[in-house]
C-alpha positions as CSV (number, residue, x, y, z in Angstrom):
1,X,0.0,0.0,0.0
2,X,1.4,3.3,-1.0
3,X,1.0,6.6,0.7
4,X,2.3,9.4,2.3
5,X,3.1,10.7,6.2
6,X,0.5,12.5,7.3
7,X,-0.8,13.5,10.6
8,X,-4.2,13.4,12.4
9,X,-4.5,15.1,15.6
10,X,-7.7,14.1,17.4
11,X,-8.5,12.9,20.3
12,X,-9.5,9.4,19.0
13,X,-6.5,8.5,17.2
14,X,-3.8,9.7,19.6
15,X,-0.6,8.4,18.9
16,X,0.9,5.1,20.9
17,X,3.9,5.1,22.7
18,X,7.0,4.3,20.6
19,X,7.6,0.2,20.2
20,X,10.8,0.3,21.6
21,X,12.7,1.4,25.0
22,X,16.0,2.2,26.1
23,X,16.6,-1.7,27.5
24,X,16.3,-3.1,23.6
25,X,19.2,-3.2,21.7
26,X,17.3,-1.6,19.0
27,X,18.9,2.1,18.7
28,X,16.2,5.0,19.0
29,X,17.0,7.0,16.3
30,X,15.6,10.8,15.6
31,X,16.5,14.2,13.6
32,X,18.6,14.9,16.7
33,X,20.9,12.0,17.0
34,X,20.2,10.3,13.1
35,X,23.3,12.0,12.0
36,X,25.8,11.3,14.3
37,X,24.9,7.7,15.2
38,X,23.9,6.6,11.4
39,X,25.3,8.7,8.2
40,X,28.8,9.9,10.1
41,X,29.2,6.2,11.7
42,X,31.6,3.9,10.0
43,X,29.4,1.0,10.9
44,X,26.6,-1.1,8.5
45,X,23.1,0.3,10.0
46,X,19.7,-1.5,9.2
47,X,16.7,1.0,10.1
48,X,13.3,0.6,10.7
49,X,10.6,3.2,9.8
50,X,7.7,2.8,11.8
51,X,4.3,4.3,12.8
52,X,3.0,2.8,16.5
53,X,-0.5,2.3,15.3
54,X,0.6,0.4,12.3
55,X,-0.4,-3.2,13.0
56,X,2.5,-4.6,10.4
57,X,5.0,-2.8,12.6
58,X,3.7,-4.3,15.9
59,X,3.9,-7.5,14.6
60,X,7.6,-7.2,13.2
61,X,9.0,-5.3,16.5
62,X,10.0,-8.4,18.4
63,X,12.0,-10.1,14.8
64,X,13.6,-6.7,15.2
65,X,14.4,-7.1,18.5
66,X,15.3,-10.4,18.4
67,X,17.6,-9.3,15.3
68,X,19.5,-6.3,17.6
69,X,20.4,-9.0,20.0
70,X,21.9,-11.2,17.5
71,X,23.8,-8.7,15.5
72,X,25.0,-6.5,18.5
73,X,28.5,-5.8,18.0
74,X,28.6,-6.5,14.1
75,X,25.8,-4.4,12.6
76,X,23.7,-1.8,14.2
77,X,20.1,-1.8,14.5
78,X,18.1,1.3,14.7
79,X,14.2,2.2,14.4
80,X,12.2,5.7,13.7
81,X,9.3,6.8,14.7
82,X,8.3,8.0,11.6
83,X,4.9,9.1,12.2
84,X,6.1,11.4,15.1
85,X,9.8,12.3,13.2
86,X,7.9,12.9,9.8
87,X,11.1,15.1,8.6
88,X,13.0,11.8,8.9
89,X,10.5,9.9,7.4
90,X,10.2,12.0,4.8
91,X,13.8,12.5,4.0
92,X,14.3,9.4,2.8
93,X,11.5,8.9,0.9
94,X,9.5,6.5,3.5
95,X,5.9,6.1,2.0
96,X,4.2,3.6,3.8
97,X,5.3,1.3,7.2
98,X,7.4,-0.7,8.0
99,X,10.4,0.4,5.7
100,X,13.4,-0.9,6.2
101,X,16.8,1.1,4.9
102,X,20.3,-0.5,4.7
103,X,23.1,2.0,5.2
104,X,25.8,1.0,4.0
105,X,29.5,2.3,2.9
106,X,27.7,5.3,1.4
107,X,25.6,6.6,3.7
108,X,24.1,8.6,1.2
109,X,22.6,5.7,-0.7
110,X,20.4,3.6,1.4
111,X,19.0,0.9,0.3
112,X,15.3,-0.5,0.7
113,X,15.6,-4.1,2.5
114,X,12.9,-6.6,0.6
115,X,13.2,-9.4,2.4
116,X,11.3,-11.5,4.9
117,X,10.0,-10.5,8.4
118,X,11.7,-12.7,10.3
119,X,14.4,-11.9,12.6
120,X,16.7,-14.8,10.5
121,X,15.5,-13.2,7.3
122,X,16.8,-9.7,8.7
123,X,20.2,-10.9,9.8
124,X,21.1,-12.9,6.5
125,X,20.3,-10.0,4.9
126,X,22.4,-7.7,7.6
127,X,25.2,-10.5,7.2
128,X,25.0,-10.1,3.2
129,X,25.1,-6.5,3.1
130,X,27.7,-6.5,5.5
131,X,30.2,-8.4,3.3
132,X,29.5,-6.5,0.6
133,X,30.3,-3.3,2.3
134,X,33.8,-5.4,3.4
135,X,34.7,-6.5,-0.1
136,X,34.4,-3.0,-1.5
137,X,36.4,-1.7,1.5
138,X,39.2,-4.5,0.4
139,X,38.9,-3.7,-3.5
140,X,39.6,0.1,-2.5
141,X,36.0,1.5,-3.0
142,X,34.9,2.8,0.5
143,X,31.6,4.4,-0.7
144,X,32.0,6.6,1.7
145,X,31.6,10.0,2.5
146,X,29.0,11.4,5.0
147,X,26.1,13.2,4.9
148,X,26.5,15.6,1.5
149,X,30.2,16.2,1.9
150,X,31.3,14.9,-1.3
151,X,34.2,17.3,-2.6
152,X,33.9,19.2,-5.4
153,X,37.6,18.0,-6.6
154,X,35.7,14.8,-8.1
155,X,34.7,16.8,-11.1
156,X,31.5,17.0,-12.6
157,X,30.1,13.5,-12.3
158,X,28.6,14.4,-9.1
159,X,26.5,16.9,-10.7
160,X,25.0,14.4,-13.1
161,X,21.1,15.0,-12.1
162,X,21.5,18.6,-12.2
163,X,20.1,19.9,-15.5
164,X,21.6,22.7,-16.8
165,X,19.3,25.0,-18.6
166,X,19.9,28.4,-19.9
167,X,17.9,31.2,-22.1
168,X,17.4,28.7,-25.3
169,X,16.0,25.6,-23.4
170,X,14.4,26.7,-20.4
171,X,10.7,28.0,-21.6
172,X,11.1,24.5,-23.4
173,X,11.7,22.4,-20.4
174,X,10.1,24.0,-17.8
175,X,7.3,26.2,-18.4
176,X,3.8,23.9,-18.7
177,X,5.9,21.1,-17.6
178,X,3.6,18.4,-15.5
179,X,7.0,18.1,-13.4
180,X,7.9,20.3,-10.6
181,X,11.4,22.2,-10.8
182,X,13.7,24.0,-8.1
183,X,15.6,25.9,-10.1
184,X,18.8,27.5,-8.9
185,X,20.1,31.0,-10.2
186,X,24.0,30.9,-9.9
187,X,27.0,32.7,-10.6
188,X,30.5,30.5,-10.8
189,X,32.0,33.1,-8.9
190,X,30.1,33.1,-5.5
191,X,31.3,31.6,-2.6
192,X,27.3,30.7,-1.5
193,X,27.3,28.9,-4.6
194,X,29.8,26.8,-4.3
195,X,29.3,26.0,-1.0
196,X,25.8,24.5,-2.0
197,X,26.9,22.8,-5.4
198,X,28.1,19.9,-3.8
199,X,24.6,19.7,-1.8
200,X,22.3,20.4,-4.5
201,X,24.1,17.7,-7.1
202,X,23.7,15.5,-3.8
203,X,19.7,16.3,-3.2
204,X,19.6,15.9,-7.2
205,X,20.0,12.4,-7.2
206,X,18.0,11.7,-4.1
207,X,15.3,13.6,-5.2
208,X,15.3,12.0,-9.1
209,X,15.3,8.7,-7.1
210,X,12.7,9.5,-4.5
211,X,10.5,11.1,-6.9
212,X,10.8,8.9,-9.9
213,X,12.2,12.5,-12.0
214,X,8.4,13.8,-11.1
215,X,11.1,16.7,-9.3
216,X,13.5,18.0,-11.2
217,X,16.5,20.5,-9.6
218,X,18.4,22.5,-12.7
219,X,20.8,25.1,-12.2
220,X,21.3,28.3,-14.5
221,X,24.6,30.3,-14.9
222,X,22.8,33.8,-14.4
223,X,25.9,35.5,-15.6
224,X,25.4,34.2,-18.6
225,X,21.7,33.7,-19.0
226,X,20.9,37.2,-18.5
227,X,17.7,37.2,-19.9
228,X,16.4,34.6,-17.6
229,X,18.4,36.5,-15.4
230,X,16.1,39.6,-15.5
231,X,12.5,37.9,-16.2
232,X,12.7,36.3,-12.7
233,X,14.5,39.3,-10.8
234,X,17.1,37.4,-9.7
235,X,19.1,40.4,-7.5
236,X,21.6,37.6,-6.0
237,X,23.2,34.2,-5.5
238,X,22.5,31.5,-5.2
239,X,18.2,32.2,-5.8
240,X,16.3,29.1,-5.8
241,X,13.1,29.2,-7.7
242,X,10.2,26.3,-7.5
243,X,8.4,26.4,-11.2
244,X,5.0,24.3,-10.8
245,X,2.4,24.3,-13.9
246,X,-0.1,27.1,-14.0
247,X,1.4,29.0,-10.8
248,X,4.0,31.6,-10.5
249,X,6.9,30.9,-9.3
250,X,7.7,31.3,-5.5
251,X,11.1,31.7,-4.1
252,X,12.6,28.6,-2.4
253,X,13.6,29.9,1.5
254,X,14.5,27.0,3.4
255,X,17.9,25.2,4.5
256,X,20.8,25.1,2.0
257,X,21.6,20.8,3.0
258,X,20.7,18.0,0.7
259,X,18.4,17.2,3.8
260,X,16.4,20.8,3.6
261,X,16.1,20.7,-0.3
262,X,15.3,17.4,-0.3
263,X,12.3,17.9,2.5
264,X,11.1,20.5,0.5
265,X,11.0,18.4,-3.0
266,X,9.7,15.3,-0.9
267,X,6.3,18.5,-0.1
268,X,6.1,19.3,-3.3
269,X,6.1,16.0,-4.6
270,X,3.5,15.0,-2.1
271,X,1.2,17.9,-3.3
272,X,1.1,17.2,-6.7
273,X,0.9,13.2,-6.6
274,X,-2.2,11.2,-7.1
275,X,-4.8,11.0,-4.6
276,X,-4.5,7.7,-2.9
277,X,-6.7,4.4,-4.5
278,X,-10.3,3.9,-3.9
279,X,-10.7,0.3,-3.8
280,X,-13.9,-2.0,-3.5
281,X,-14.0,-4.7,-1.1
282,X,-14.1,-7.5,-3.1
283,X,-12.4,-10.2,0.1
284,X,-10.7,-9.8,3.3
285,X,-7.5,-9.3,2.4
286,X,-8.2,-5.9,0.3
287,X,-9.8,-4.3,3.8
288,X,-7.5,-6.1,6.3
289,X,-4.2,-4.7,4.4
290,X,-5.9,-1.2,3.7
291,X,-7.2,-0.6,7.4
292,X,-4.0,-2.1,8.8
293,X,-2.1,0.3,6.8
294,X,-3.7,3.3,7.3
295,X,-4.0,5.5,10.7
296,X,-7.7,5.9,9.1
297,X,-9.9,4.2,6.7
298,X,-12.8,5.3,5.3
299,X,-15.6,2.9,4.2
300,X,-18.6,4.0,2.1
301,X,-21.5,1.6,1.6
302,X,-23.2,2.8,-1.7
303,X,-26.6,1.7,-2.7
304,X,-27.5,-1.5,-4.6
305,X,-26.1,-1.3,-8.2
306,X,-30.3,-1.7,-9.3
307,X,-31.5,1.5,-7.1
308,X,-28.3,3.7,-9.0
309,X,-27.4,2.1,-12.5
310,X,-23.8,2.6,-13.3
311,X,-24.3,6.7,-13.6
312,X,-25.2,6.9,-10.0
313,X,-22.8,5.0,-8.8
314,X,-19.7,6.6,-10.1
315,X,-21.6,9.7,-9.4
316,X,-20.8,8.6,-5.9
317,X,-17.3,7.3,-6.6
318,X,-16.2,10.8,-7.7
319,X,-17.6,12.9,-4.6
320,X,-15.1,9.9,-3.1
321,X,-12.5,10.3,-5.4
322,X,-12.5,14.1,-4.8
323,X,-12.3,13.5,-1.1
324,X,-9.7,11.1,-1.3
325,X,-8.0,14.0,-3.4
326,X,-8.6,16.9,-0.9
327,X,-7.3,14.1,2.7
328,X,-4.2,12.9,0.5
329,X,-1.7,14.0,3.2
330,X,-3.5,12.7,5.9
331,X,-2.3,9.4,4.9
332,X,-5.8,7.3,5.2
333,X,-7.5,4.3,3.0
334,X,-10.4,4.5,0.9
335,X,-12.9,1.7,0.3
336,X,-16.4,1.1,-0.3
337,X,-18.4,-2.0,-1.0
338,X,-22.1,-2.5,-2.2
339,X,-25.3,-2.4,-0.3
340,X,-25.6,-6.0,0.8
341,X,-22.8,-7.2,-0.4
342,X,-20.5,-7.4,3.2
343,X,-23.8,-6.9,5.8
344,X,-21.8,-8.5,8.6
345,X,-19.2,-5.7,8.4
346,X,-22.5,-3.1,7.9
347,X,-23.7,-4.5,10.8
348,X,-20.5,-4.0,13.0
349,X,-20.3,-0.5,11.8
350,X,-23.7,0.9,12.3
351,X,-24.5,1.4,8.6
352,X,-28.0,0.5,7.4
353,X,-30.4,2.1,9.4
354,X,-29.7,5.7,7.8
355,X,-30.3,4.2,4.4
356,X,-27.6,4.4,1.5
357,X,-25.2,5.7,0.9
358,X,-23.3,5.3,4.1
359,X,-20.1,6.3,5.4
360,X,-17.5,5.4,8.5
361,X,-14.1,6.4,9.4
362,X,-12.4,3.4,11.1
363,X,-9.6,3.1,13.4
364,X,-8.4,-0.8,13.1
365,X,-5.8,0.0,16.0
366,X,-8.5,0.8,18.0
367,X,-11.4,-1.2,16.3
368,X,-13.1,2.3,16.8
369,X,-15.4,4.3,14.8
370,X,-17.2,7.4,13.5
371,X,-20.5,7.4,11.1
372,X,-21.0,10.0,8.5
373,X,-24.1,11.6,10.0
374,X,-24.6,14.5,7.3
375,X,-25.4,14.1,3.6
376,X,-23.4,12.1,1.2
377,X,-22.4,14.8,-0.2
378,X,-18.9,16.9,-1.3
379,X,-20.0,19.3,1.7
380,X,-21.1,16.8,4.2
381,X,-18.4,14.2,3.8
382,X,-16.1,17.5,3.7
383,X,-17.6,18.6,7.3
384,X,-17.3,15.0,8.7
385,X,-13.5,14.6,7.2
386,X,-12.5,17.9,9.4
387,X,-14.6,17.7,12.5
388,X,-12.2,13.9,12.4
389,X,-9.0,15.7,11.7
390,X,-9.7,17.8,14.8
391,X,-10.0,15.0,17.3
392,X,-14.3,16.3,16.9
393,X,-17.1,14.0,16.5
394,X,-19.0,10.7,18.2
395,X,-17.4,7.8,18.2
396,X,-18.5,3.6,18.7
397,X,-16.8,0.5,19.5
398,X,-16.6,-1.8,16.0
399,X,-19.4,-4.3,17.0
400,X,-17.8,-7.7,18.2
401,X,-14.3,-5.9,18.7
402,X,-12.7,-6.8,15.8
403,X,-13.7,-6.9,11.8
404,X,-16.6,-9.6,11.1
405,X,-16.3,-12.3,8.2
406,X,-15.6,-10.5,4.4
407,X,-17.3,-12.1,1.8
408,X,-15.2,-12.4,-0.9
409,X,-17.1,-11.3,-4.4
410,X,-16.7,-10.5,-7.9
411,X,-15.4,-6.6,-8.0
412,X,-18.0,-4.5,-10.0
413,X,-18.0,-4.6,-13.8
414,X,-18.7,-1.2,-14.1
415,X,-22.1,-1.5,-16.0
416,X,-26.0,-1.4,-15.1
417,X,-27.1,-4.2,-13.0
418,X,-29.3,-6.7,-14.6
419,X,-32.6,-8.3,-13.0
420,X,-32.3,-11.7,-12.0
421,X,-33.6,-14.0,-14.8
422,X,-37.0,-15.4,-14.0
423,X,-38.2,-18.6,-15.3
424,X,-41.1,-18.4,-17.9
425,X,-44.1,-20.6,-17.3
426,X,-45.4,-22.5,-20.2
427,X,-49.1,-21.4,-19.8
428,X,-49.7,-23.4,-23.1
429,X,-51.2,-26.4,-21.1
430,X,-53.9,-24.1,-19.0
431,X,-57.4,-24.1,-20.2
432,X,-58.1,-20.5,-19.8
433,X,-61.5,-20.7,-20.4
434,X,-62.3,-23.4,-18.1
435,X,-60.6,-22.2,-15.4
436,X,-62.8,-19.2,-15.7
437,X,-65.7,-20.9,-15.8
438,X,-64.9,-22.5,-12.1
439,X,-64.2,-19.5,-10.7
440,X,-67.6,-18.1,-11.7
């Protein structure tokens, strides 16, 4: 499941305690200490990016645990509380929980861990890494250097994600781009400018990676782009510019590290990507991974395919879709089902006895929720959403404690339901008129 840290502050979704304490030999890592212990260590680190509410992370803390013990003394083990460090979290790209990072020799290139759960899986894969990061130290190539400080002696390789633009190609590349651009205005001969070259070729590469190139950072010799120069105003160096489709640009005001420009392209990716997916539950699995996922998930019950026809429905599926849209950062799943078509789990949740459509905001940590009470509606859904995001509104118990049965069923076609086919009865064999005459 993919989405991105968000935060809900109410009062029936307050955030758990962190998973682990000071007697594990799991390292508690956060923006204060990350750099020191992690990216300027000389040690193989295996992190864990967690949210406390997120049931997949409950279930892997002990194998994490039990992992920390095992490797103590050979590789370290750290875990994040992403949901309350969000800069961290969002720094290196962390979209859903757990994620697991591998720092290795380079510290600047972590890499995503995709195996198993277990804590055996974990150290093999600790063990593996580790060997690698010894073999390259043996064959001369340390990977190493911490946290941004690559020198700019090692030529222009570094800056291989930086796109240059100047007078001739920028309007090209830039203006009505779908992509977003941080754009900085330089001159070769300023000291700021050097001194952030070597951290925005760095955040270039991160941010091409993390963002799949929907972020692009370019650079423009002002000195001799003069026309650019003057069209954006550019008074001194470095200016950083953020160029977004259909908006002006805005002036980019924040840190001058990899970590601050990458933060900042890590927003603005998160503002421009798709809404998150609205799925039907069509079996167990597709509501048990969504709600587990999410700090929220929202369920819709929409009326019987016959009482809508296929115009209604998705009439209904956009005012969700819009919704989903508008709640993107708060990081929460979106699912409906038919009228009918799961009743246990309409039972559980209160939905029925206000007719269709319905609507309910569950917390599977907490097996709690809250029932859309106004209409079904941009507006009323709207008004529910916020009165939720500020810990405001009613809340219930799921019925029974925990999700009932899901049935699993056929996901909808997308067309207008169709009657049942009746049998025809032969009435060739009837008598008509003599059954008239007995009734007279």
């Amino acid at each position: 499941v993919f989405f991105f840290l968000g935060t809900v502050s109410c009062t029936l979704f307050l955030a758990v305690n962190g998973l682990y304490s000071a007697s594990d030999d799991v390292v508690e890592l956060t923006p204060t200490n990350f750099n020191k212990e992690v990216i300027q260590s000389e040690s193989l680190w295996l992190v864990e990016f967690y949210a406390p509410w997120c049931g997949h992370c409950q279930r892997l803390t002990p194998e994490w645990k039990k992992a920390a013990t095992a490797l103590k003394g050979v590789v370290k083990v750290g875990a994040v509380d992403a949901d309350k460090h969000q800069s961290l979290g969002g720094q290196y790209g962390v979209r859903g929980f757990p994620t697991i990072k591998i720092f290795g020799g380079n510290k600047n290139k972590a890499e995503d861990y995709q195996g198993g759960r277990t804590s055996d899986a974990i150290v093999d894969a600790a063990l593996s890494a580790l060997r690698s990061m010894v073999k390259d130290r043996l064959g001369g190539r340390s990977g190493g250097y911490s946290s941004g400080k690559q020198s700019r002696e090692s030529g222009g390789g570094d800056k291989k994600d930086v796109i240059e633009l100047t007078d001739d190609s920028f309007d090209k590349n830039v203006i009505n781009s779908d992509d977003v651009w941080m754009v900085e205005f330089y001159a070769p001969w300023c000291g700021h400018c050097k001194n952030l070259e070597p951290e925005w070729a760095a955040a270039a590469t991160e941010v091409k990676e993390q963002t799949k190139g929907k972020v692009k950072l370019a650079a423009v010799d002002a000195t001799v782009n003069q026309m650019l120069a003057s069209r954006y105003g550019i008074r001194g160096f470095p200016t950083i510019k953020i160029f977004q489709k259909g908006e002006d640009p805005v002036d980019y005001d924040g840190g001058r590290t990899r970590s601050d420009i990458v933060a900042r392209a890590l927003d603005l990716f998160s503002d421009n990507a798709p809404p998150p997916e609205l799925l039907e539950i069509t079996s167990e699995d597709v509501l048990k991974s969504t709600c587990d996922a999410h700090q929220l998930c929202i369920i819709s019950v929409l009326p019987h395919i016959l009482d809508t026809g296929a115009s209604g429905r998705n009439s209904y599926l956009d005012v969700m879709l819009k919704m989903a849209e508008k709640y993107k950062k708060k990081m929460w799943g979106w699912l409906w089902t038919e009228a009918g078509a799961q009743s246990d789990l309409e039972s559980s949740l209160g939905i029925g006895g206000f007719g269709y459509p319905a609507m309910a905001a569950v917390n599977a940590r907490k097996m709690k929720f809250a029932l859309l009470k106004g209409s079904f509606s941009e507006q009323g859904i709207n008004e529910f959403l916020r009165e939720l995001s500020v810990g405001r509104g009613s809340t219930a118990p799921v019925g029974g404690g925990a999700f009932p049965k899901i049935h699993s069923v056929e996901p909808w076609d997308g067309k207008d339901g169709e009657l049942p086919i009746e049998d025809d009865i032969d009435l060739s064999d009837v008598d008509l008129d003599d059954w008239n005459k007995e009734e007279l």
